[in-house]
OpenMM code with the backbone's topology and positions (N, CA, C; nanometers):
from openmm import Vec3, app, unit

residues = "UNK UNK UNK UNK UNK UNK UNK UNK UNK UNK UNK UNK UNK UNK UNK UNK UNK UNK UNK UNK UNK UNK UNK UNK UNK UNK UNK UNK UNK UNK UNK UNK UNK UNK UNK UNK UNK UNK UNK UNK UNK UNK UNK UNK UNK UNK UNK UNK UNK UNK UNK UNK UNK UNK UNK UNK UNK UNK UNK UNK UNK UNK UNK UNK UNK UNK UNK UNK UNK UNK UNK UNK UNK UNK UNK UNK UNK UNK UNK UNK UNK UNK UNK UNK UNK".split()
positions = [
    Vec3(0.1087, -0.7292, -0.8685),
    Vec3(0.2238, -0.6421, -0.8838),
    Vec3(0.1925, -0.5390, -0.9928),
    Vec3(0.2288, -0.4189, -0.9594),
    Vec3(0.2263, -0.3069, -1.0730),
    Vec3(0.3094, -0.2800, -1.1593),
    Vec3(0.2847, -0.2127, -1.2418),
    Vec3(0.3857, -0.2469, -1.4135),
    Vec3(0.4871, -0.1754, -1.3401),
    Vec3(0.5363, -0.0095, -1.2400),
    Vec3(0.5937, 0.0582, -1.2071),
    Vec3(0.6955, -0.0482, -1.1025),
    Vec3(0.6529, -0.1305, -1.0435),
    Vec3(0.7297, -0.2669, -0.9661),
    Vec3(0.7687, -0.3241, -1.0494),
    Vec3(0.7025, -0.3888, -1.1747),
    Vec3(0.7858, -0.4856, -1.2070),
    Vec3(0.9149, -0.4359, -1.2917),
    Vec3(0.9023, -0.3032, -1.3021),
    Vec3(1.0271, -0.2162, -1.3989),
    Vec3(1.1340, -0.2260, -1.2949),
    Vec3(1.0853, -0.1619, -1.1850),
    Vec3(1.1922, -0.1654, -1.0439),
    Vec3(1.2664, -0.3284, -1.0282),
    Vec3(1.1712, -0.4042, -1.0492),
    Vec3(1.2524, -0.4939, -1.0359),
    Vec3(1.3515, -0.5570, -1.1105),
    Vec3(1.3728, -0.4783, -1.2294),
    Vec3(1.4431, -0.5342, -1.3555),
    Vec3(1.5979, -0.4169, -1.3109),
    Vec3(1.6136, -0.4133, -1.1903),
    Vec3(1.7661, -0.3538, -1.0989),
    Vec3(1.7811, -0.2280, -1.0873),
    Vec3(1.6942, -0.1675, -1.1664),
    Vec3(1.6931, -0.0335, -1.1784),
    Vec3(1.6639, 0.0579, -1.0157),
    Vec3(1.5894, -0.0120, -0.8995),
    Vec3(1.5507, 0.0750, -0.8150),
    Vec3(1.7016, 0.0609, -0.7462),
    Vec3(1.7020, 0.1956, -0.6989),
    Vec3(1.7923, 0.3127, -0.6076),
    Vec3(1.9320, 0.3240, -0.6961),
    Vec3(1.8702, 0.3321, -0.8514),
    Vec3(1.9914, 0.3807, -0.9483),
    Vec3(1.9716, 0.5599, -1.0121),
    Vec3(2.0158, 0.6076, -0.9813),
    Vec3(2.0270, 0.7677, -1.0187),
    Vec3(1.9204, 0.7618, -1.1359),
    Vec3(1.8435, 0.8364, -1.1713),
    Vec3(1.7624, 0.8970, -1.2628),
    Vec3(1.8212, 0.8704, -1.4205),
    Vec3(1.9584, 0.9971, -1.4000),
    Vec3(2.0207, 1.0034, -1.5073),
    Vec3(2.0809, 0.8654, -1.5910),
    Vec3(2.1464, 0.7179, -1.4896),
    Vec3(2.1464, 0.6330, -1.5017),
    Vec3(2.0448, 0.5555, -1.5769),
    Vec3(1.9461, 0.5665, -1.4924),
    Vec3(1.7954, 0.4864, -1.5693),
    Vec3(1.7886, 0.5154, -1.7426),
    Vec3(1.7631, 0.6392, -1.7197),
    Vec3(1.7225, 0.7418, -1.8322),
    Vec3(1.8236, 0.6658, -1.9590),
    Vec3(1.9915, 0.6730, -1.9543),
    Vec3(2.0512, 0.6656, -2.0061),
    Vec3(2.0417, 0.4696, -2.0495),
    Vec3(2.0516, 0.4242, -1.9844),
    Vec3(2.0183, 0.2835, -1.9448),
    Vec3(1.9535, 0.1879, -2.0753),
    Vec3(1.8435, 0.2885, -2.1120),
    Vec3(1.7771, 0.2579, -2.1748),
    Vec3(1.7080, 0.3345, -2.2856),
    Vec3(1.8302, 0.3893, -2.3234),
    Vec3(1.8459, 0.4661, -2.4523),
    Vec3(1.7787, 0.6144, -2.4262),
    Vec3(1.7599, 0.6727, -2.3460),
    Vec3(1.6297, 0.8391, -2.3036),
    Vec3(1.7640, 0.9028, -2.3274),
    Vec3(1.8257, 0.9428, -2.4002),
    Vec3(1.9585, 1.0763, -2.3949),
    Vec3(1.8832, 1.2231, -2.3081),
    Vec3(1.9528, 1.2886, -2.2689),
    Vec3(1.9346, 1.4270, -2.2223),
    Vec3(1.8720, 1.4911, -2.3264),
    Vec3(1.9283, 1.4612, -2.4436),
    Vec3(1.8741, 1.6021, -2.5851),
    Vec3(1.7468, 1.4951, -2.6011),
    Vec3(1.7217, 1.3582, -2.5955),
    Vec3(1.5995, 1.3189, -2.6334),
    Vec3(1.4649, 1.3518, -2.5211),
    Vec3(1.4961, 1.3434, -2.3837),
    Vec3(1.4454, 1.4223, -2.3080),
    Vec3(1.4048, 1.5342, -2.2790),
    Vec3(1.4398, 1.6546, -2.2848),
    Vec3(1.3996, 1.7298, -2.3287),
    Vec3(1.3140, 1.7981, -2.4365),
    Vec3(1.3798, 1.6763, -2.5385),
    Vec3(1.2794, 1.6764, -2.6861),
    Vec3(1.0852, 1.6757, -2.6320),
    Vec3(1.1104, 1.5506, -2.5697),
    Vec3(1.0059, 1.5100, -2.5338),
    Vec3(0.9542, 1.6118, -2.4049),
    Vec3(0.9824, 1.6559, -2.3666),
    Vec3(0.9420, 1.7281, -2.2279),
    Vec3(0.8923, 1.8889, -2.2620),
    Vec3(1.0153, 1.9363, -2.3723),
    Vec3(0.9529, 2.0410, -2.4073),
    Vec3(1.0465, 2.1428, -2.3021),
    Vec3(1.1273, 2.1063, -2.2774),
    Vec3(1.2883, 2.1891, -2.1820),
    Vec3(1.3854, 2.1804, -2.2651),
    Vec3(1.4546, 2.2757, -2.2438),
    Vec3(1.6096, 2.3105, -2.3062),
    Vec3(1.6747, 2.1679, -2.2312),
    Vec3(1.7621, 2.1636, -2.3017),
    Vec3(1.8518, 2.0423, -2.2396),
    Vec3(1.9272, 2.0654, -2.0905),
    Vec3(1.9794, 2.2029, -2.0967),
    Vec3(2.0010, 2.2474, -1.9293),
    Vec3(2.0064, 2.2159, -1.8405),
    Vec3(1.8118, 2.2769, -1.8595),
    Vec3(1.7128, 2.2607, -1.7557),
    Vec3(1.7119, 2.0994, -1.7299),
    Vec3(1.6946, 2.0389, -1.8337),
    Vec3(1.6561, 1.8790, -1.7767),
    Vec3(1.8145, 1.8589, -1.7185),
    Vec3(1.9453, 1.8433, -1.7390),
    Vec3(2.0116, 1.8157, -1.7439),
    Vec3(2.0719, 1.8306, -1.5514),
    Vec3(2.0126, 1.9685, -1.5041),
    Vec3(1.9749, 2.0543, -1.3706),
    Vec3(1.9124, 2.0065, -1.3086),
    Vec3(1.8092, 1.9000, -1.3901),
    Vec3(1.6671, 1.8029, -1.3258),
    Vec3(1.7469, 1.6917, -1.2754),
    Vec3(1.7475, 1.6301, -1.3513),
    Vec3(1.7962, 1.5077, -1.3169),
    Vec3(1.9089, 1.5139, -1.2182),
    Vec3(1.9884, 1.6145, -1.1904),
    Vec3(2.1052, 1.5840, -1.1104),
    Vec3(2.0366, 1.6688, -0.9428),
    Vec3(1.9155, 1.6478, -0.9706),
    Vec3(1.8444, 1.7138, -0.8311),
    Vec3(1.8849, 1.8752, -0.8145),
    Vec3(1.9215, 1.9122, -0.9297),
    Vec3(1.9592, 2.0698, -0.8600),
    Vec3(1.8571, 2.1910, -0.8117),
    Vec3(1.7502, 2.1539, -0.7867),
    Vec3(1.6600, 2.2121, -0.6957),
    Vec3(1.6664, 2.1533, -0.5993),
    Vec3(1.6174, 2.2172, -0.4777),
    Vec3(1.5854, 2.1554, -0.3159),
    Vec3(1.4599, 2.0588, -0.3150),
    Vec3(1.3755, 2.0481, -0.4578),
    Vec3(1.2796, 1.9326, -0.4014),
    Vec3(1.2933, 1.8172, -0.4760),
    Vec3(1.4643, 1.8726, -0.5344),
    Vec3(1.4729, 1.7023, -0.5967),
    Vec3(1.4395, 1.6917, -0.7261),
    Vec3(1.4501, 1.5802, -0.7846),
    Vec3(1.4253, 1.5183, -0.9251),
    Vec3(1.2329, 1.5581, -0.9547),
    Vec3(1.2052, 1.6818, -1.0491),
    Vec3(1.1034, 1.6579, -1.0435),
    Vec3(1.0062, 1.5362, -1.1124),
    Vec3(0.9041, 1.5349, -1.0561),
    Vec3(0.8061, 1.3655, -1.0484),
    Vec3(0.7881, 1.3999, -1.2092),
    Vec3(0.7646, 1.4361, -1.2716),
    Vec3(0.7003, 1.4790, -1.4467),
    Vec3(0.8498, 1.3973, -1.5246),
    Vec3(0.9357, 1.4235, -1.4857),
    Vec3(1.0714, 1.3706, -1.5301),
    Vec3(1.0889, 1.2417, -1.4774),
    Vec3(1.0792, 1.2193, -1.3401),
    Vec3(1.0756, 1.0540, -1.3055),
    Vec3(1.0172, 1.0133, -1.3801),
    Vec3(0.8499, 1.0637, -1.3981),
    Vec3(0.7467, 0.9262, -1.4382),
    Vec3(0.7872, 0.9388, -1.5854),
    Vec3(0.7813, 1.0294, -1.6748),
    Vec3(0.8362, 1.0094, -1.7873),
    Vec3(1.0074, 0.9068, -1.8283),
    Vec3(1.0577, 0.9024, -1.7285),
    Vec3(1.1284, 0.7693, -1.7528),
    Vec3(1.0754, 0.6504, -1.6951),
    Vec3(1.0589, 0.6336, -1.6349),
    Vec3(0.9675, 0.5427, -1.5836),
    Vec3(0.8951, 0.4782, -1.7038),
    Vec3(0.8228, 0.5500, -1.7863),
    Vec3(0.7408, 0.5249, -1.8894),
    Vec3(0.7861, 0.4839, -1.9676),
    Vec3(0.9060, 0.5603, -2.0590),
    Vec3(1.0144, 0.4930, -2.1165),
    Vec3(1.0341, 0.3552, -2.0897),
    Vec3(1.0907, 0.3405, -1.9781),
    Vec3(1.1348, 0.1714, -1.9544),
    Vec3(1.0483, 0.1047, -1.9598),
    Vec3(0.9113, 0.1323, -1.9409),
    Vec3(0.7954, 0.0010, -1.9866),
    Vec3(0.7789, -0.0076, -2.1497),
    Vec3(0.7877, 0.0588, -2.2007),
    Vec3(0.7396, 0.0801, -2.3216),
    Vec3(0.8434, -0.0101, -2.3929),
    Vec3(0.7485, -0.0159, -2.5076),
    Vec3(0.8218, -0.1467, -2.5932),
    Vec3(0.9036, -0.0511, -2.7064),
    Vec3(0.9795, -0.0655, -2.8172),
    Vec3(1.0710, 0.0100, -2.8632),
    Vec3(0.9480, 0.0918, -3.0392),
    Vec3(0.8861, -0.0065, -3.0389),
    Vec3(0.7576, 0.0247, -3.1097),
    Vec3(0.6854, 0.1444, -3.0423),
    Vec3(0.6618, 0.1428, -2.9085),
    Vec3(0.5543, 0.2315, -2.8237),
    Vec3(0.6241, 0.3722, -2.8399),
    Vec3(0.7518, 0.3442, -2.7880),
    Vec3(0.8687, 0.4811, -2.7997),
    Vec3(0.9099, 0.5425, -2.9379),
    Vec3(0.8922, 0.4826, -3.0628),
    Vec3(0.9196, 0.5251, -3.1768),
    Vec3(0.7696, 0.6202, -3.1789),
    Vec3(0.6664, 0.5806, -3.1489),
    Vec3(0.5282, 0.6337, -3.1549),
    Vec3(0.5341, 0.7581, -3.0899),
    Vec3(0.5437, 0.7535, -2.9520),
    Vec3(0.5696, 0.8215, -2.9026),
    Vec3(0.6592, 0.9760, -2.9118),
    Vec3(0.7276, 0.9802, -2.9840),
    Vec3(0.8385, 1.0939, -3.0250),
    Vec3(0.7903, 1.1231, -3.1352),
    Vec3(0.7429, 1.0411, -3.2432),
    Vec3(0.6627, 1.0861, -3.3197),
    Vec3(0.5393, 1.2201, -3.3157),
    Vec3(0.4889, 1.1298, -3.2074),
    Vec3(0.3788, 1.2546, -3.1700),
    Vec3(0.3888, 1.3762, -3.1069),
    Vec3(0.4997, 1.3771, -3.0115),
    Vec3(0.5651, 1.4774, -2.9588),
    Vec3(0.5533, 1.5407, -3.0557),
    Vec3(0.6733, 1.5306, -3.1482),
    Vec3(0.7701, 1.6042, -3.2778),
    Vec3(0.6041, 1.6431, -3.3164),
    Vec3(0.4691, 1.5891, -3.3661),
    Vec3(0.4332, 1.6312, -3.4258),
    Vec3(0.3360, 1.7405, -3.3474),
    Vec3(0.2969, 1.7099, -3.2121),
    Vec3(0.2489, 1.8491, -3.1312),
    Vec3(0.2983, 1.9170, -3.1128),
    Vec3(0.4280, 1.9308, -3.1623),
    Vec3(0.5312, 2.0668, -3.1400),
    Vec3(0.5568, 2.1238, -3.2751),
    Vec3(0.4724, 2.0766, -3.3661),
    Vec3(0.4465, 2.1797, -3.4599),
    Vec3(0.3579, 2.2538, -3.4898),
] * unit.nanometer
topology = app.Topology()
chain = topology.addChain("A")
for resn in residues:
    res = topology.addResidue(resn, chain)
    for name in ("N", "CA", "C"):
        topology.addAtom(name, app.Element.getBySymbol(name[0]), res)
């Protein structure tokens, strides 16, 4: 089984994006943080408001989120914050 299954299996599959995201602490303004989008734009993402849907860069980045341990994710934003200076 793959780490991306065994997340799905913790109830999350065929729950809205924004759901997930929120679920497990990813806010809209922290998303974006991390993505490097106005809040908007992600905000436009997640609710599919393009015709091809939730883009995949935004799925898998939650996705990622939910595996990650709360240690991995403190790291993580860290480094963001610090490549965005």
């Amino acid at each position: 089984m793959t780490l991306i299954a065994d997340a799905l299996k913790g109830g999350m599959e065929g729950k809205p994006w924004q759901t997930r995201a929120k679920s497990v602490g990813l806010t809209q303004k922290l998303l974006a943080r991390l993505l490097g989008h106005a809040e908007n734009t992600v905000s436009r993402q997640l609710r599919g408001h393009w015709d091809s849907g939730i883009p995949k860069h935004v799925r898998t980045m939650i996705l990622g989120w939910e595996l990650m341990t709360p240690e991995q994710r403190e790291q993580w934003v860290r480094l963001a914050d610090e490549d965005g200076e």
